[in-house]
C-alpha positions as CSV (number, residue, x, y, z in Angstrom):
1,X,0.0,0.0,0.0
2,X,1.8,3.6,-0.7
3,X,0.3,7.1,-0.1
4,X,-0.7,9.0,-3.1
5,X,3.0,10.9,-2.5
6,X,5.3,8.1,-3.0
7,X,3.3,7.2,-6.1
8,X,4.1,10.6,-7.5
9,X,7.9,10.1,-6.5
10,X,8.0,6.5,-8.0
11,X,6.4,7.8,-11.2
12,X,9.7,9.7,-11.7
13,X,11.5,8.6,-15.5
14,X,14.3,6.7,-15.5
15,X,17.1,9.7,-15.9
16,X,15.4,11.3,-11.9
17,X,15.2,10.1,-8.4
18,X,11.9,12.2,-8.5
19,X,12.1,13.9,-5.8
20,X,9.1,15.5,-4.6
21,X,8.9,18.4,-1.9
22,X,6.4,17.5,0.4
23,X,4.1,18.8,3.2
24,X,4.8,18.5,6.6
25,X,1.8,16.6,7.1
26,X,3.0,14.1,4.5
27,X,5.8,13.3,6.0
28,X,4.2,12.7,9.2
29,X,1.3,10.1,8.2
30,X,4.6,8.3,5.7
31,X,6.6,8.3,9.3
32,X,3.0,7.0,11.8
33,X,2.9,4.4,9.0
34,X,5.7,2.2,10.1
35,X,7.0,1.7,6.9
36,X,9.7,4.1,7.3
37,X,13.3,3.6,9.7
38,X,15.4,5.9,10.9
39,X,18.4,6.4,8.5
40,X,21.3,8.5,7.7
41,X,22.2,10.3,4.6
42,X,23.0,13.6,2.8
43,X,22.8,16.7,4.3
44,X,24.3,16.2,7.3
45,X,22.5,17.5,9.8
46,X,18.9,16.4,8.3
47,X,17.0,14.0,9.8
48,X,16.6,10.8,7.4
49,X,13.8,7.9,7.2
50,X,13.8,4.8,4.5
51,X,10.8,3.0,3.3
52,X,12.5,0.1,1.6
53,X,10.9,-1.7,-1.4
54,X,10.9,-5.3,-2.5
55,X,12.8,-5.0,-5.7
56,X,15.8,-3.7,-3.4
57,X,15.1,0.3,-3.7
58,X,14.1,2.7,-1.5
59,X,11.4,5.3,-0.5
60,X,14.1,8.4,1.1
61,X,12.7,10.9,3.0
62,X,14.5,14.0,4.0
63,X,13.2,16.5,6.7
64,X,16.0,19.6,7.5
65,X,13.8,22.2,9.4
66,X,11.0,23.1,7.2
67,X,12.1,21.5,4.0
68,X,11.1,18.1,4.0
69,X,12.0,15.9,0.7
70,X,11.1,12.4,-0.7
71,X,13.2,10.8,-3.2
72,X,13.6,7.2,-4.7
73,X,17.1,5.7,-4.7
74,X,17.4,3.0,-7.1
75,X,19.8,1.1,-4.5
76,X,18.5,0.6,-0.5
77,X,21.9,1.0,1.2
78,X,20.4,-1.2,4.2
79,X,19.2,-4.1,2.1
80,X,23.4,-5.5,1.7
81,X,26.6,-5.0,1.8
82,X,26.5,-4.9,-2.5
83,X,23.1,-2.4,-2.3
84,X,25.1,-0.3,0.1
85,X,28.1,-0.1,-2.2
86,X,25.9,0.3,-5.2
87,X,24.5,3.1,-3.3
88,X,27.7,5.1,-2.5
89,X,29.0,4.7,-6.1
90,X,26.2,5.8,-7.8
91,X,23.7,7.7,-6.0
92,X,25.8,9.1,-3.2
93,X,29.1,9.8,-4.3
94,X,30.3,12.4,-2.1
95,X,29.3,10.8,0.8
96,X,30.9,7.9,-0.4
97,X,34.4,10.5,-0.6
98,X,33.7,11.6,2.7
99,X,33.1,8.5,4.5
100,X,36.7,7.1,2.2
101,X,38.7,10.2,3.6
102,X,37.5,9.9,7.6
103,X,38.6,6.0,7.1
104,X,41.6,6.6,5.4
105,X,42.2,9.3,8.1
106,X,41.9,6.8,11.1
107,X,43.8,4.4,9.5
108,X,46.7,6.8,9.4
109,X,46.4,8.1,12.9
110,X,46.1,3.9,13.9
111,X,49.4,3.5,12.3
112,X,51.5,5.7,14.1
């Protein structure tokens, strides 16, 4: 069962995420629905929530203050190891650099 707004977002063409800016209210019946989990993501500082789907995408919604986002991501970075690295490399590259440099950084401080 989806909401009429995450049909909207997963009617999005093939070259979009189709990302939808939503109401408040939207985002709070998508949350009371249980469908969503706590998540992280990009921008830091947001507050993040995943609906995952069965063909191994995901339902991402994004709330930073008043601004609150749904997008689909083509890969569910909490359905496996390969969806999360499929995730990094193509839907969330500069996290993917970010997360790369604060590893590489702790494995240099380690080695000393």
């Amino acid at each position: 069962m989806y909401h009429a707004v995450e049909l909207r977002v997963l009617a999005h063409d093939s070259l979009s995420s189709g990302e939808q800016v939503i109401t408040s209210a939207d985002a709070t019946r998508l949350i009371a629905s249980r469908r969503y989990r706590k998540s992280t993501g990009f921008p830091h500082g947001a507050i993040h929530f995943r609906r995952s789907l069965s063909d191994g995408s995901c339902l991402h919604l994004v709330i930073k203050g008043e601004d609150h986002r749904l997008h689909h991501d083509m890969f569910d970075p909490h359905a496996g190891l390969f969806r999360l690295y499929m995730h990094l490399s193509h839907e969330a590259k500069s996290e993917a650099v970010a997360y790369g440099a604060l590893a590489w950084s702790v494995v240099r401080m380690l080695a000393r």
